[in-house]
N, CA, C and O atoms as CSV, one atom per row, in Angstrom:
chain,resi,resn,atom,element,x,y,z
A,1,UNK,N,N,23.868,9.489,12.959
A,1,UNK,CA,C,23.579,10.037,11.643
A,1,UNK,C,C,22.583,9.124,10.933
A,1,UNK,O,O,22.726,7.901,10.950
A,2,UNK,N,N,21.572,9.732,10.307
A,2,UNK,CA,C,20.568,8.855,9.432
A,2,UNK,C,C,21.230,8.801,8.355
A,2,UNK,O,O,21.907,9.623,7.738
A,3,UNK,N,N,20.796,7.120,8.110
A,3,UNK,CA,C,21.446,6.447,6.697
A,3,UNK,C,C,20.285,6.591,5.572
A,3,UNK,O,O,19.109,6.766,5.888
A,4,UNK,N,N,20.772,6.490,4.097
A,4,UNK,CA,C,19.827,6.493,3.251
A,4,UNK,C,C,18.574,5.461,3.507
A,4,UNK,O,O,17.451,5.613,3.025
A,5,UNK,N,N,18.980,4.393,4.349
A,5,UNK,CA,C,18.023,2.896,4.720
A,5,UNK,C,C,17.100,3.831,5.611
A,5,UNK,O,O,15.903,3.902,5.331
A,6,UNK,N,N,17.617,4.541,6.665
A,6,UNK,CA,C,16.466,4.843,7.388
A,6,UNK,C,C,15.706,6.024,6.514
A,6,UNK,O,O,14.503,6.049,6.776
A,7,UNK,N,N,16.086,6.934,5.611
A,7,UNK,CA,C,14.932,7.984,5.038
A,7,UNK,C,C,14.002,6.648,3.896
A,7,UNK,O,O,12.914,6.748,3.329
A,8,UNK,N,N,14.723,5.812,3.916
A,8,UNK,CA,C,13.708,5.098,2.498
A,8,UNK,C,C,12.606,4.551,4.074
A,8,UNK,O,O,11.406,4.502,3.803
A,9,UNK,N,N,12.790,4.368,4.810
A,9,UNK,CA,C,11.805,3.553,5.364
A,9,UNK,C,C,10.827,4.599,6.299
A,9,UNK,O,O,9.757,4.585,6.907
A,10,UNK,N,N,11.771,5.365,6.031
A,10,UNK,CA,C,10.812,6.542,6.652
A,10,UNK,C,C,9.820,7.090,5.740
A,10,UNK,O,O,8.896,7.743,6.223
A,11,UNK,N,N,9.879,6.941,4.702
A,11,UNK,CA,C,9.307,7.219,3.271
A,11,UNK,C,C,8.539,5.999,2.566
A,11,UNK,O,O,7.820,5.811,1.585
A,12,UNK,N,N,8.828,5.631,3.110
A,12,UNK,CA,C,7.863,4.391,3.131
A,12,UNK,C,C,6.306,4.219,3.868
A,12,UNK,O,O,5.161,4.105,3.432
A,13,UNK,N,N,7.041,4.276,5.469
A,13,UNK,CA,C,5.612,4.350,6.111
A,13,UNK,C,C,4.879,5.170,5.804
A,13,UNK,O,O,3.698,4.827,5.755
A,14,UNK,N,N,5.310,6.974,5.372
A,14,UNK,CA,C,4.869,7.794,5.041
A,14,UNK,C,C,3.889,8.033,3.873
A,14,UNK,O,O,3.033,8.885,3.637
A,15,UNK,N,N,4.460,6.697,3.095
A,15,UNK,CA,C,3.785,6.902,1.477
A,15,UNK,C,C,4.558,7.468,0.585
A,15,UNK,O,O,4.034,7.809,-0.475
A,16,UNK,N,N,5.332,7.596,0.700
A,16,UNK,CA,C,6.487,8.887,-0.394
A,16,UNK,C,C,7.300,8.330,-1.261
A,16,UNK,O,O,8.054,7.427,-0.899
A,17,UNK,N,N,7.278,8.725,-2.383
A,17,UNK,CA,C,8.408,8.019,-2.983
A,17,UNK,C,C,9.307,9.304,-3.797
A,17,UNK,O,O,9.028,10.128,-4.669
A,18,UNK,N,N,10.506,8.971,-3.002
A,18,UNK,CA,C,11.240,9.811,-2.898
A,18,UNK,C,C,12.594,9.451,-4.367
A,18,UNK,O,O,12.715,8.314,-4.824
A,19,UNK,N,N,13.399,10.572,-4.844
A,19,UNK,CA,C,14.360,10.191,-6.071
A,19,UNK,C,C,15.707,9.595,-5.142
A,19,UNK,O,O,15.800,9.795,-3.931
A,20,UNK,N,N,16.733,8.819,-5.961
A,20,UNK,CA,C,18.062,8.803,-4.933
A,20,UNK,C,C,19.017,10.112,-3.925
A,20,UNK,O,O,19.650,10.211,-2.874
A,21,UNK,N,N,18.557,10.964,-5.148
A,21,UNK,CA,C,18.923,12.362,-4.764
A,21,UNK,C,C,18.252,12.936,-3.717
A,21,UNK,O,O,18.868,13.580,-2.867
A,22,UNK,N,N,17.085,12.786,-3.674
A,22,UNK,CA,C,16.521,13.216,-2.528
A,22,UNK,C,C,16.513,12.602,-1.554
A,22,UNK,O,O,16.004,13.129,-0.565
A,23,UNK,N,N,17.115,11.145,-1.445
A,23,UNK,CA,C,16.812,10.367,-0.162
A,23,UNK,C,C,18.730,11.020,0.665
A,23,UNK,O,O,19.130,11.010,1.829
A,24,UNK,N,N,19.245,11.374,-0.335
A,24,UNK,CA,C,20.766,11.375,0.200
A,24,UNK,C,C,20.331,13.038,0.702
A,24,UNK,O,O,20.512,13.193,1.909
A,25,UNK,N,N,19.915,14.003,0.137
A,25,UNK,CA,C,19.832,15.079,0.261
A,25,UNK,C,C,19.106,15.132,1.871
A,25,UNK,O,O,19.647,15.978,2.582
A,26,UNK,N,N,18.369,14.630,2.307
A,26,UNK,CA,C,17.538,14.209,3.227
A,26,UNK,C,C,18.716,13.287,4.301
A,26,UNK,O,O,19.316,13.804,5.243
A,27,UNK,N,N,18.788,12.430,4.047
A,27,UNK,CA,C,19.977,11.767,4.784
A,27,UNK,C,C,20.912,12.776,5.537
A,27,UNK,O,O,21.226,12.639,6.720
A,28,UNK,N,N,21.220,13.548,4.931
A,28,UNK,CA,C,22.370,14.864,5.149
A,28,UNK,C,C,21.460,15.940,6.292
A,28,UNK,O,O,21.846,16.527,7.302
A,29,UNK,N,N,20.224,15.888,5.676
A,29,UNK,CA,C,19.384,17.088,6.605
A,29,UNK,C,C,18.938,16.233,7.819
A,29,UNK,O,O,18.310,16.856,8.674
A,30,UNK,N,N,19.148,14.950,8.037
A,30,UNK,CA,C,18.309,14.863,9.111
A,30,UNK,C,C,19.084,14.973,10.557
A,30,UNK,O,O,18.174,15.196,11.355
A,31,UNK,N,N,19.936,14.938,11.052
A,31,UNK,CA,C,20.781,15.627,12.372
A,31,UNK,C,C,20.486,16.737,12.405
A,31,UNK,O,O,20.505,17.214,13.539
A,32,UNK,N,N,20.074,17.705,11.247
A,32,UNK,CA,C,19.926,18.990,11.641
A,32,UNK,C,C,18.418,19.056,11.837
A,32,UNK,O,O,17.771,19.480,12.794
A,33,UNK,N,N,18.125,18.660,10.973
A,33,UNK,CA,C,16.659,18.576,12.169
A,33,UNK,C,C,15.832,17.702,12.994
A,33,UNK,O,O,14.622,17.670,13.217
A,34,UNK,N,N,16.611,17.153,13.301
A,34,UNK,CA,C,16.705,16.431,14.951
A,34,UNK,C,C,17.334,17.255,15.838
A,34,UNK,O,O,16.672,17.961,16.600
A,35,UNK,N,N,18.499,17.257,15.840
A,35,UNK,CA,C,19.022,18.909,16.653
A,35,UNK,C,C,18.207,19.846,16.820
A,35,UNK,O,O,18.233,20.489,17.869
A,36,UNK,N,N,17.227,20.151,15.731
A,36,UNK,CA,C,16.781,21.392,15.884
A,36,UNK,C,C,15.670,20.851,17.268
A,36,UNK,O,O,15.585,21.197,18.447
A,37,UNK,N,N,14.989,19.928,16.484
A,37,UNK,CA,C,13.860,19.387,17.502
A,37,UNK,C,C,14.483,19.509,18.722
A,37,UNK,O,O,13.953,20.365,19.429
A,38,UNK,N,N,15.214,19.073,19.101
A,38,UNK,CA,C,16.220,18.708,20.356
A,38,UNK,C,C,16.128,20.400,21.393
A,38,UNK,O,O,15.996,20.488,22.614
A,39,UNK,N,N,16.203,21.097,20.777
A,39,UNK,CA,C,15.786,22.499,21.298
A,39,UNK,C,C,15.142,22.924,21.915
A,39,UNK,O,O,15.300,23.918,22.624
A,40,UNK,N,N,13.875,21.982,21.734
A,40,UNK,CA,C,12.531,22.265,21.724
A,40,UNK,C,C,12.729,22.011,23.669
A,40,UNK,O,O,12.448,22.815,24.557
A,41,UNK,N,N,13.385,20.401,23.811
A,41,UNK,CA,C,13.573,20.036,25.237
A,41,UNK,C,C,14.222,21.150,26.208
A,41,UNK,O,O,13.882,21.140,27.392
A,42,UNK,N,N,14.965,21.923,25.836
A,42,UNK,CA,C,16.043,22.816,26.793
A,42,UNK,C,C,14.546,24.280,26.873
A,42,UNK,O,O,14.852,25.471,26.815
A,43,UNK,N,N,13.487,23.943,26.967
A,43,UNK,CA,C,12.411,25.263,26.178
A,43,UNK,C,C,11.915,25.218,28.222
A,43,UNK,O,O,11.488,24.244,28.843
A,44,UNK,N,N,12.164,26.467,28.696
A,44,UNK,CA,C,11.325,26.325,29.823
A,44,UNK,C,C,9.891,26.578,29.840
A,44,UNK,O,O,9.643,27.781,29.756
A,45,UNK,N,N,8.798,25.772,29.928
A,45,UNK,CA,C,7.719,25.945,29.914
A,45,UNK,C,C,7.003,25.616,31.154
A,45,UNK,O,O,6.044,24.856,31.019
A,46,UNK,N,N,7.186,25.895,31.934
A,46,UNK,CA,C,6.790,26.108,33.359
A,46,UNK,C,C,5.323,27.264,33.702
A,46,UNK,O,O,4.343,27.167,34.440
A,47,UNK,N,N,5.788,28.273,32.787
A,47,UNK,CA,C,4.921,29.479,32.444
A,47,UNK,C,C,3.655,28.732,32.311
A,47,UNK,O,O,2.747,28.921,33.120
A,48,UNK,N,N,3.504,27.613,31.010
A,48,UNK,CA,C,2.291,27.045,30.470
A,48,UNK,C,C,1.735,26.186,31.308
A,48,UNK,O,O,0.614,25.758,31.033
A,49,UNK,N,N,2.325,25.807,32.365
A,49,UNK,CA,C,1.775,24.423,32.935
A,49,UNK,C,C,0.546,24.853,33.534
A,49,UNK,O,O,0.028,23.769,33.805
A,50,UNK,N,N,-0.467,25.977,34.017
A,50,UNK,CA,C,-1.354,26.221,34.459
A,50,UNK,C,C,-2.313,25.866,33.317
A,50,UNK,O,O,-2.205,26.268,32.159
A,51,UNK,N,N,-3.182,25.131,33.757
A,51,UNK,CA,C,-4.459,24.418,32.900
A,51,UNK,C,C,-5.417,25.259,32.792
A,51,UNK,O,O,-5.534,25.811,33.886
A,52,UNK,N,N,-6.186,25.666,32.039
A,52,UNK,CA,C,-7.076,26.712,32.382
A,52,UNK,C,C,-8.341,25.885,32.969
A,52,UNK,O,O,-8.480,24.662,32.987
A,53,UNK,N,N,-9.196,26.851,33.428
A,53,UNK,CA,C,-10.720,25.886,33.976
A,53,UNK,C,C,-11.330,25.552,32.397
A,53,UNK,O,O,-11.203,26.341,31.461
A,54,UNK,N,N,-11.811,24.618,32.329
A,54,UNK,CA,C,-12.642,24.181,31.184
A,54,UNK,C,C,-14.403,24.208,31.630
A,54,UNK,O,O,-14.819,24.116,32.785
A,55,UNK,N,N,-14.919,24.299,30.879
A,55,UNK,CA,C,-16.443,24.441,30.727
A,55,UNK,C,C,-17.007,24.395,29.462
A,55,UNK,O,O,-16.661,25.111,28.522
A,56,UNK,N,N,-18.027,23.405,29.437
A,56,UNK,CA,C,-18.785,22.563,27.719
A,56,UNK,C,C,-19.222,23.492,27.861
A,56,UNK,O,O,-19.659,24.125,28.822
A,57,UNK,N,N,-19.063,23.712,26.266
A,57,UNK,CA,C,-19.519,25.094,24.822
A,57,UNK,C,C,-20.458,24.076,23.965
A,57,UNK,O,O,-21.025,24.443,22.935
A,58,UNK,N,N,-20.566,22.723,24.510
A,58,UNK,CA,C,-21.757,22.321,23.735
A,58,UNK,C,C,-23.353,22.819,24.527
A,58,UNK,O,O,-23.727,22.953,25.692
A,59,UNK,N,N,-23.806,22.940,23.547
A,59,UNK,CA,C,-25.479,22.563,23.538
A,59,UNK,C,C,-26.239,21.706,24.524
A,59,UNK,O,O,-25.442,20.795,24.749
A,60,UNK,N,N,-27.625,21.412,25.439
A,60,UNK,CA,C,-27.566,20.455,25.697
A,60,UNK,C,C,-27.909,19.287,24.695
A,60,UNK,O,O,-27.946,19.469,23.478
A,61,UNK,N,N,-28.142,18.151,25.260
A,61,UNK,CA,C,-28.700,16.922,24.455
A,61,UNK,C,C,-30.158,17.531,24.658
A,61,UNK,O,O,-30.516,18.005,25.736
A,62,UNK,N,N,-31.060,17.471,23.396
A,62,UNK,CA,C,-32.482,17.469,23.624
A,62,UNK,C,C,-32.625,17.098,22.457
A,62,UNK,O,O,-31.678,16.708,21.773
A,63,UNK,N,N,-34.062,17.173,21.967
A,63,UNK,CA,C,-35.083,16.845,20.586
A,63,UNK,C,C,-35.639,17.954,20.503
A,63,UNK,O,O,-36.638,18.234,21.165
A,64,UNK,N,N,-34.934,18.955,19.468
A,64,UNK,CA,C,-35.615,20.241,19.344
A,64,UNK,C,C,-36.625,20.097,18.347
A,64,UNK,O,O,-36.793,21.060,17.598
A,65,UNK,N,N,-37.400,18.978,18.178
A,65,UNK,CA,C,-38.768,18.849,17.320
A,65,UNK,C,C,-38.473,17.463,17.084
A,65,UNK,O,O,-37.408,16.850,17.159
A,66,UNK,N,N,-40.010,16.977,16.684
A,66,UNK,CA,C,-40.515,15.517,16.731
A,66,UNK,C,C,-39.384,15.045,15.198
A,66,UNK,O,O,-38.998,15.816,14.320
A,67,UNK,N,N,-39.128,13.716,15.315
A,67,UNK,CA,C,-38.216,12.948,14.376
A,67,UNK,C,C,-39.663,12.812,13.108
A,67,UNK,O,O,-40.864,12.546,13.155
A,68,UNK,N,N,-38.739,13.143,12.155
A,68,UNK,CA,C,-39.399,13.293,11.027
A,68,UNK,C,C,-40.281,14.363,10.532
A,68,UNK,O,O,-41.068,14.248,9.592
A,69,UNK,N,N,-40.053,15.563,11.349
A,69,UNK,CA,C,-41.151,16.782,10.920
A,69,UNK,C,C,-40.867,17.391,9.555
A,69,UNK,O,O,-41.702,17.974,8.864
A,70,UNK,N,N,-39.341,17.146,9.189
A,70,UNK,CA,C,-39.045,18.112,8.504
A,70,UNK,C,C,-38.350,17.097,7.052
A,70,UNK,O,O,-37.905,17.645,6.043
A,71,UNK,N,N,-38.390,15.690,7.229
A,71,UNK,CA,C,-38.144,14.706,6.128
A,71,UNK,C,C,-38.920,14.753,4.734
A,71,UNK,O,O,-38.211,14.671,3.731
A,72,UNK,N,N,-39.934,14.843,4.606
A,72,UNK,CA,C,-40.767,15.113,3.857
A,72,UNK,C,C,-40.102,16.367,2.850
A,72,UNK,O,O,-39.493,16.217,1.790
A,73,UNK,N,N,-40.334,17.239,3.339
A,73,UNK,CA,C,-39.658,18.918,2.794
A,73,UNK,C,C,-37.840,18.763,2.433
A,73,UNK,O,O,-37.528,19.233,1.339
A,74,UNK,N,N,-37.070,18.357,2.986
A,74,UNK,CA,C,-35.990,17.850,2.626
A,74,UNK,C,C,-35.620,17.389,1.569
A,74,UNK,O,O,-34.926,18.008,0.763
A,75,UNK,N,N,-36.214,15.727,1.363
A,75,UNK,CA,C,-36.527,15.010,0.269
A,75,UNK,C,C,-36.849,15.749,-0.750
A,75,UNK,O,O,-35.927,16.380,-1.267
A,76,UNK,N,N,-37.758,15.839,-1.131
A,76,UNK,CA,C,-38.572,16.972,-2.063
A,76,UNK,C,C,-38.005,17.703,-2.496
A,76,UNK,O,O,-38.539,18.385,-3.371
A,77,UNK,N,N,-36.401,17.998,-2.060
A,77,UNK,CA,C,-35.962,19.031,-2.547
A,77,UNK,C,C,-34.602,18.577,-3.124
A,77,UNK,O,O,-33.832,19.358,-3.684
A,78,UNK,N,N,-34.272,16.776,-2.885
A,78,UNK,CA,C,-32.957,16.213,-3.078
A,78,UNK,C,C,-33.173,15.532,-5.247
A,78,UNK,O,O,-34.098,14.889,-5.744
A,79,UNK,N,N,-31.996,16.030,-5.856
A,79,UNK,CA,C,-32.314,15.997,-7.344
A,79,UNK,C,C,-32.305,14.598,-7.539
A,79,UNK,O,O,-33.256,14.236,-8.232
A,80,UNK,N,N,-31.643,13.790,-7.209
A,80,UNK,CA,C,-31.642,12.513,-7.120
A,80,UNK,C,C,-32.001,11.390,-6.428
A,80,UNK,O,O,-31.520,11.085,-5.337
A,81,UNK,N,N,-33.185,10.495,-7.273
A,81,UNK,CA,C,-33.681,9.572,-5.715
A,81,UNK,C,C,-33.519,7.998,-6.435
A,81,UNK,O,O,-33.397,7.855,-7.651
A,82,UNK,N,N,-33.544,6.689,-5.311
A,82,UNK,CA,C,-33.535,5.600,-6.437
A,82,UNK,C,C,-34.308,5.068,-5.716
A,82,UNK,O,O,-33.775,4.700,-4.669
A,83,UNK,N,N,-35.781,4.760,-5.824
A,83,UNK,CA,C,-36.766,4.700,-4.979
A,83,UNK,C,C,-36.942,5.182,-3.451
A,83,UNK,O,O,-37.406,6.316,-3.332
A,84,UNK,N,N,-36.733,4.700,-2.631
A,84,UNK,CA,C,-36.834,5.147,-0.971
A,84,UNK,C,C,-35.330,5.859,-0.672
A,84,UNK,O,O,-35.054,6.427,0.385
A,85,UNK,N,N,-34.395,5.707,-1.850
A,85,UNK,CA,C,-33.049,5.970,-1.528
A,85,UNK,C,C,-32.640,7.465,-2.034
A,85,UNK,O,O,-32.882,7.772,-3.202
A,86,UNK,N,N,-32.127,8.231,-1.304
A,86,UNK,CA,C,-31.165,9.801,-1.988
A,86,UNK,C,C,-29.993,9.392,-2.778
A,86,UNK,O,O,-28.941,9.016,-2.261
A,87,UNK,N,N,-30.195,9.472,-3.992
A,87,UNK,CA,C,-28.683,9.022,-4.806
A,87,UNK,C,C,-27.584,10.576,-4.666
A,87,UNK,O,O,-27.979,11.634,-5.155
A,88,UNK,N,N,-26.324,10.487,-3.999
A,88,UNK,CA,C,-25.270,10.889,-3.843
A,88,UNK,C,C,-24.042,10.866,-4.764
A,88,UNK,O,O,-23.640,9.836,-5.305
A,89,UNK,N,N,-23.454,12.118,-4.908
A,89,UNK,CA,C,-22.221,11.455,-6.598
A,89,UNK,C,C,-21.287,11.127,-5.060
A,89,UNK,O,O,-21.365,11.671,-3.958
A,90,UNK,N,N,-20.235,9.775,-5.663
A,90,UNK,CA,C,-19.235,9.084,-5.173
A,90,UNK,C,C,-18.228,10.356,-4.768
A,90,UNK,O,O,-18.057,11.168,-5.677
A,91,UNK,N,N,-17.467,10.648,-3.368
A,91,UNK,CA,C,-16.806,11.357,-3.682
A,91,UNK,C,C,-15.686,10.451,-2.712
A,91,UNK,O,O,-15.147,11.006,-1.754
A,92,UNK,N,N,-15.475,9.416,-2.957
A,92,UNK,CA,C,-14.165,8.493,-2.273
A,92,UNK,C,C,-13.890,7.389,-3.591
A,92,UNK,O,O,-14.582,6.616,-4.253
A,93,UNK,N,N,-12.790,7.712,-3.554
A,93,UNK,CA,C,-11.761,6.715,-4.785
A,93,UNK,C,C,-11.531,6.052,-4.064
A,93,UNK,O,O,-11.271,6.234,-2.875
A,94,UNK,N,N,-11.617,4.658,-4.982
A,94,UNK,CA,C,-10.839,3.287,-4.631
A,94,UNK,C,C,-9.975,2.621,-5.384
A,94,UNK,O,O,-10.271,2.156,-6.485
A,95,UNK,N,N,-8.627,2.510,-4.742
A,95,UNK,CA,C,-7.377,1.940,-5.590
A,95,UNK,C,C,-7.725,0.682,-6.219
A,95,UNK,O,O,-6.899,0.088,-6.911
């Protein structure tokens, strides 16, 4: 049976911060879903074990036009510059 110690630390690694109520409420649910998982093992999948053939859906590697044909026209069209640089709005927070 999971103890309240193991959902806090499970909630922990996770990032979560969970109420007392919910760590006991959780405590209580977790055999049942471990059991449930546990199900999953008794599952005959024998059916699936055939691999299918695989074959790349990529592209090849090439240079579909000379580097820099199209930099010029790009630029020109970016609203923000800070000399040689494209200014970008921040979209990553830092704690």
């Amino acid at each position: 049976m999971a103890t309240p110690g193991d959902v806090r630390k499970l909630a922990a690694l996770a990032r979560l911060s969970l109420s007392e109520a919910q760590v006991e409420a959780f405590a209580k649910e977790f055999d049942a879903i471990i059991g449930y998982v546990g199900q999953l093992e008794k599952l005959d999948l024998s059916s699936l074990a055939q691999v299918p053939e695989h074959r790349n859906v990529m592209r090849a590697d090439r240079t579909p036009h000379e580097a820099g044909r199209y930099t010029e026209q790009i630029t020109a069209q970016f609203p923000a510059r800070d000399g040689d640089y494209l200014s970008v709005k921040q979209i990553i927070q830092h704690d």
